[in-house]
Structures are given as C-alpha cells and as structure tokens.
N, C-alpha and C positions, 0 to 999 in steps of 0.2 A: 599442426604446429610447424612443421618443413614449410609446408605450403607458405603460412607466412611471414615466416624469416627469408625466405625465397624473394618475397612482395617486399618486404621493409628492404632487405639488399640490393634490390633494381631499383625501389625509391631511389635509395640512398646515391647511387649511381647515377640514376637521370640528374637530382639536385648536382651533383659534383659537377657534372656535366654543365649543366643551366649556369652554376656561376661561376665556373672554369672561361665559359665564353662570354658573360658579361664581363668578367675583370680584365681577359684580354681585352676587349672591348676597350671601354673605360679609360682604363690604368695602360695597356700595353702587354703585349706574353710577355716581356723582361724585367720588367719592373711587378710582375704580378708573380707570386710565392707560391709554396705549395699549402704554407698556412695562412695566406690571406684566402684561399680557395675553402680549407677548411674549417675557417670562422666564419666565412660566408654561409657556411651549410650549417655553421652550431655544432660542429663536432673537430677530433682533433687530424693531426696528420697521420696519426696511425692510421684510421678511418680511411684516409684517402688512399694511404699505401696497400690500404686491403682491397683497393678497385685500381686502382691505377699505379703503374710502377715510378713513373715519373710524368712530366708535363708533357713531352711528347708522347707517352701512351694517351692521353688527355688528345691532344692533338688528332693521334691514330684513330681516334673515337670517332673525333669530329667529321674525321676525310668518310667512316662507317656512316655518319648523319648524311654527309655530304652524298654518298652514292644512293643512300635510300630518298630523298627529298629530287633527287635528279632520276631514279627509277635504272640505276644504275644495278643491276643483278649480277649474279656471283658467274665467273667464267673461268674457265680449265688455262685459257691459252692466254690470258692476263690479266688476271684475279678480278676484276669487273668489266662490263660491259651495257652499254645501254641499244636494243636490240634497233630499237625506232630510230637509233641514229644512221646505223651500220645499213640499215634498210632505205633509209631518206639518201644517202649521198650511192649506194645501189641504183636508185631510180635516175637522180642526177640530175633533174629539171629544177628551175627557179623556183616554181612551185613546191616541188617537195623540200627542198630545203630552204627557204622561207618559213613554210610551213612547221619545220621541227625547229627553226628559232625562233618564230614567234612563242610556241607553246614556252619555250625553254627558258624566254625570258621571263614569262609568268613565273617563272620561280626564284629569278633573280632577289626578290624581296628577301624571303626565306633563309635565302643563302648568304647575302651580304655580309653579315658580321663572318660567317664561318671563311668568307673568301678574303677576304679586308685581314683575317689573326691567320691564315697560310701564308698570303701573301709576307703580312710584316715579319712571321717566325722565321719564315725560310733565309730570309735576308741576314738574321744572327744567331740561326741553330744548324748548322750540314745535316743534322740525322734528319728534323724537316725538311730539308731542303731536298735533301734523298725521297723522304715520303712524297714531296709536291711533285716531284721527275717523275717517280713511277706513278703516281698517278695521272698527270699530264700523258705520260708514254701511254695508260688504257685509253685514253679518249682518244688518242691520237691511233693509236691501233684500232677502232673502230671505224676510225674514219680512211684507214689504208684500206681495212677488209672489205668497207663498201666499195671502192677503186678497184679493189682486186675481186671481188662477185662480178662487178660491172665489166671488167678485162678494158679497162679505158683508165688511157693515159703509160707511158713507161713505166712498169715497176721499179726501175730505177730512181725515180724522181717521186713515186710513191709518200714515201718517210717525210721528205722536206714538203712538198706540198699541204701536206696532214701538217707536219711544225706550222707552216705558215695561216693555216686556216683557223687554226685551233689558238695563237696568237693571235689574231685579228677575232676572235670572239670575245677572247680573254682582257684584249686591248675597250672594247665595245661594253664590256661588265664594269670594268674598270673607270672609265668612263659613264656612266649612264649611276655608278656610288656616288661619284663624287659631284655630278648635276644631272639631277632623272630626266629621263622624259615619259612620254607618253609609252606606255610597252604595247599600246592595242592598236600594232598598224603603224608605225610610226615610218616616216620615208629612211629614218637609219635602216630599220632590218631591209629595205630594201636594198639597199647598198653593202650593206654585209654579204647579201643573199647571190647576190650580183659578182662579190669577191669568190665566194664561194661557189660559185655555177665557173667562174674562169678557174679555179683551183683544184675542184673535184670534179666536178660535173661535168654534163654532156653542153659544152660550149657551141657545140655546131649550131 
C-alpha cells in the first residue's frame, strides 16, 4: 500500500510538472497560476502545495529535468556538472569540441520549452534569475576546469572566457528556437566550434 501511494505521489508530481511547463509555454510563467497548473492536472492547489512550495520550486524542478536530459550529474564543488564537457574543452582540438556540440544540440529539441520559460522567468522573477546564475556559473565552471586540467590560457582570463563561450552557445540555442536548422553537421557548429577552439582551446 506505501509502495503505491509512493507511485500515485510521483505520478502526481511528473503531471504537475508536464503542465507546469506547457502553461508556461502556452500562456507565459506570469500569466500562468498556481491553480491554472492545478486544474490542468484535475486536482486542487493543496495538491500542488504538497509537491511544490511555489512556481519557482516548479522551476527548480525543471533546471533538475534540464541537468538530467543534458547528462549533467551531481558535483561536490558546483552542484552539477557534465563530465564529457570538462573533458572535451581538456583536449581542446576543433574536433573534440565540435564534437560535444554537435551531440549537445541533439538535445536542444528536448530542452527548448524548458530554456525558452528560464529564459522569460528570469527576466520578471530575481529568485529565477538567481537559479539561471548559478546554474549558468556550473556550466561555465566546467568549462574553466577543463582550461585549468589543460594548464592553457591565463587563469586570469579563465572565468570571462567560460562567460563568453557559454554566451555564444546560449546565443546559438537561442537562435536555432526561434529558426532551426539542420542540427546534423550544420556549417553553424562549425563556427561555434571555431569560436570555441579561439576561447578555450589549443589555438596553436
């Protein structure tokens, strides 16, 4: 009987979830309630206050979707991390980093709605907006660590180069929502790849 009340509770959760992100979607995070989310699932806002404490716990959920569908695993020194990246800009050739945006835009599909309700919350929520920092800061601290494994480049210049590479992906996702292209090979990732081998990489 635990067992499943346990099963109808994480139902109940993923649904909140599922139409937490279509009404952002759709409608907007600000124009979207806590009880338009709870009529969407058939149940009330108690229900939802029992999984979620407000819309950005909603949110906090999603950045959780967003590190599992990126293969983003759990880290000591900046609560996630994604190992194949930190290892890709370590090697530092066009090739390896080509090669980890190509994969990484295969998942851009996936993630679009979740990047599309970060992007627009963070612009009229700060405590989002907090969440998007620190999470931009992991990725971006992956991509120093590989810099600093590789001992290439001034540690000084480290942080801002990560800012700048980690914008021009984010620039590139952003673009490629609002008119796709091809994600299999397309001459953009080679120009990304290119920005990226002059930013991280072994340039020589």
């Amino acid at each position: 009987m635990a067992n499943l009340r346990e099963k109808q509770k994480a139902h109940t959760r993923k649904q909140l979830l599922e139409e937490s992100l279509r009404l952002f979607t759709d409608k907007g995070y600000s124009a979207t309630t806590v009880d338009d989310i709870a009529t969407a699932v058939g149940t009330t806002r108690v229900t939802f206050y029992a999984h979620f404490a407000n819309k950005v716990d909603v949110v906090r959920a999603l950045f959780d979707e967003l590190n599992e569908v990126l293969e983003r695993g759990p880290s000591e020194e900046r609560h996630s991390t994604a190992r194949s990246l930190v290892e890709a800009v370590r090697v530092g050739t066009f090739d390896s980093l080509r090669d980890w945006l190509l994969v990484q835009a295969q998942r851009w599909p996936r993630i679009r709605d979740h990047i599309t309700i970060v992007i627009e919350a963070s612009a009229v929520d700060p405590d989002i907006r907090a969440l998007k920092d620190e999470w931009y800061g992991e990725v971006s601290g992956d991509l120093v660590e590989g810099m600093t494994l590789a001992s290439r480049h001034d540690p000084a210049t480290h942080r801002f180069r990560a800012y700048l590479a980690h914008e021009a992906l984010t620039s590139a996702h952003l673009k490629w929502n609002r008119e796709p292209w091809d994600l299999a090979g397309a001459p953009q990732f080679d120009v990304l790849a290119a920005a990226w081998v002059s930013l991280l990489g072994d340039s020589a």
